[in-house]
C-alpha positions as CSV (number, residue, x, y, z in Angstrom):
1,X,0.0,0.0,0.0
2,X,1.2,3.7,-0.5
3,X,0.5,6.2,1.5
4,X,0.3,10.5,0.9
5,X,2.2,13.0,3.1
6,X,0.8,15.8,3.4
7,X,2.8,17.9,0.5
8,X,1.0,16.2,-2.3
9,X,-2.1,17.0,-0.5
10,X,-1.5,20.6,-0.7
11,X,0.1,20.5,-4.3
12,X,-2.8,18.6,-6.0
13,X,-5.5,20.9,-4.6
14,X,-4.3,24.0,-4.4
15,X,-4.2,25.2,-8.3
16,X,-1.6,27.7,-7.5
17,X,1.2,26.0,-6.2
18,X,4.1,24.9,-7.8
19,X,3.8,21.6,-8.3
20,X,0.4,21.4,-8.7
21,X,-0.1,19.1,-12.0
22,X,2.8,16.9,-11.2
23,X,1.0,16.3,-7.5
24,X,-2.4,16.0,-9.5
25,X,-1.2,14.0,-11.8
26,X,0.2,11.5,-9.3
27,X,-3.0,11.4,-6.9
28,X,-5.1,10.6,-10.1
29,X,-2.9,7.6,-10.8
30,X,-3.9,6.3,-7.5
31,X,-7.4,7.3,-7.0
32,X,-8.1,5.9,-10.5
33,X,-6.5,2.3,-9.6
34,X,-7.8,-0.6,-7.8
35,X,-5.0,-0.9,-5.5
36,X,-5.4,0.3,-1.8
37,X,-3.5,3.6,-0.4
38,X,-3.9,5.7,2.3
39,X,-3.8,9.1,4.0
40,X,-2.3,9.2,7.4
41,X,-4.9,11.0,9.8
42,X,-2.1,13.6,10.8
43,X,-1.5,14.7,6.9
44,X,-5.3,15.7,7.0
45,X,-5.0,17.8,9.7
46,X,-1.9,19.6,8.6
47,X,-3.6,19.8,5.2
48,X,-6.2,21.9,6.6
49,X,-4.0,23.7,8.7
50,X,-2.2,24.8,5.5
51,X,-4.9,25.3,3.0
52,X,-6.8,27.6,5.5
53,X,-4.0,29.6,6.4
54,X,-4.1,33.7,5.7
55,X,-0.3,33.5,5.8
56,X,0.4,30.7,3.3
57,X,-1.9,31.9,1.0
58,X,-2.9,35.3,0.2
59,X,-6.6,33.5,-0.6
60,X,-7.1,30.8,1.7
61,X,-9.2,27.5,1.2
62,X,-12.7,28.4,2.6
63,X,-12.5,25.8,5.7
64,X,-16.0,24.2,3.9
65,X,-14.2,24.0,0.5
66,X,-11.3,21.8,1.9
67,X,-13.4,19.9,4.0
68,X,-15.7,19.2,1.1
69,X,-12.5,18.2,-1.1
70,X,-11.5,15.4,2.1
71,X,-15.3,14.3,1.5
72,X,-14.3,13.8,-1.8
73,X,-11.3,11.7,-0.7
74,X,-13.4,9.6,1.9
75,X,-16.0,8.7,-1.1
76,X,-13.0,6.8,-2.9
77,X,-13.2,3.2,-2.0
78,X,-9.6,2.0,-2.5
79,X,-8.8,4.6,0.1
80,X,-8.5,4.4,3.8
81,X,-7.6,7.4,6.2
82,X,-5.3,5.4,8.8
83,X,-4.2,6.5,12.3
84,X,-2.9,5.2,15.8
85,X,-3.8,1.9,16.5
86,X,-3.0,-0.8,19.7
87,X,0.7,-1.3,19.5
88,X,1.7,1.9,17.9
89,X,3.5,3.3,20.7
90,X,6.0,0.8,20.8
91,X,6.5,1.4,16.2
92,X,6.8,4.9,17.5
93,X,9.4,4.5,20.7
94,X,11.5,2.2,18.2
95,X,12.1,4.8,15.4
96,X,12.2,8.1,18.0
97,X,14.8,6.2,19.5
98,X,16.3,4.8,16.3
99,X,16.6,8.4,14.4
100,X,17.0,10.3,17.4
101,X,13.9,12.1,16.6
102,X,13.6,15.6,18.3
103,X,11.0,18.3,18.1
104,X,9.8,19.1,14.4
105,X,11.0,15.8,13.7
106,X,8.0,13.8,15.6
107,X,5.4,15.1,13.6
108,X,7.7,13.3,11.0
109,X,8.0,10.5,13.2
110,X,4.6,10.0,14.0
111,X,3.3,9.7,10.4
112,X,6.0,7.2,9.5
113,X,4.8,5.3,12.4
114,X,1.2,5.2,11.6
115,X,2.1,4.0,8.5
116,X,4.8,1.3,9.1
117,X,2.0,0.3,11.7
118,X,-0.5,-0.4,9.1
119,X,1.9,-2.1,6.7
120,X,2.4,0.8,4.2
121,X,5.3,0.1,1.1
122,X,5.9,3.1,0.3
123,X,5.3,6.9,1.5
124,X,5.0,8.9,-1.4
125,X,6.4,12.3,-0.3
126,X,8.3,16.0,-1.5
127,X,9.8,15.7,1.8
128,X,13.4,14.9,2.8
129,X,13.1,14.2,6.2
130,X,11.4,11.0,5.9
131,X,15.0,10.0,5.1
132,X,15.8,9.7,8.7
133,X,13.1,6.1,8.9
134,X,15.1,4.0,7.2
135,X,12.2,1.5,7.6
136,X,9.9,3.3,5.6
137,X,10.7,3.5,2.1
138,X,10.0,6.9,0.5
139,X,9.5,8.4,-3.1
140,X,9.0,11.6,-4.3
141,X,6.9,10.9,-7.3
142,X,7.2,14.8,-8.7
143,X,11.0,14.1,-9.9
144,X,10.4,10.5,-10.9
């Protein structure tokens, strides 16, 4: 399974940022396939953190717009929104511990747990930090 940081979220909806075709272009692939994928639960709420924000954009997302683009999301039946589960403090300790994780760096940390925890392949992500979870193999599917 592949999951979505929160990045290509933000560059498939948002018409106006950079990457937005590439990032479209790469969330169609999966949404229009049968195999499963996933959205961590923490990449949804930074999503609408971002989106909403007066200081990231100079026209925000209406909070009803992006909320109505996530329904959107939900409707799709190969994917699953996936969070913290019964044994995902101990997935968490291991790679805190492992990468020496340290403030900014848990956000990071927790969404590679979540999805090591529900058996994700591959995190498809713009992000360069992931690099520190060696367990979690990563691709930035803008470049490639």
């Amino acid at each position: 399974m592949v999951a979505v940081d929160t990045n290509l979220l933000i560059y498939a909806y948002r018409s106006d940022a950079q990457f937005h075709a590439a990032a479209t272009a790469a969330l169609e692939s999966l949404a229009a396939g049968t195999a499963a994928w996933a959205i961590p639960w923490p990449c949804v709420h930074e999503f609408m953190a971002v989106v909403t924000h007066p200081r990231i954009f100079k026209t925000p997302t209406p909070v009803a717009h992006a909320l109505e683009h996530l329904r959107a999301l939900d409707a799709l039946t190969n994917l699953a929104f996936i969070g913290e589960g019964e044994g995902y403090l101990a997935r968490l300790a291991t790679l805190m511990e492992s990468s020496q994780a340290r403030a900014g760096a848990v956000h990071d940390a927790r969404i590679a747990a979540i999805c090591l925890h529900h058996g994700v392949a591959e995190l498809w992500s713009a992000d360069r930090d992931f690099s520190r979870f060696p367990a979690l193999r990563t691709r930035n599917p803008l470049t490639s």
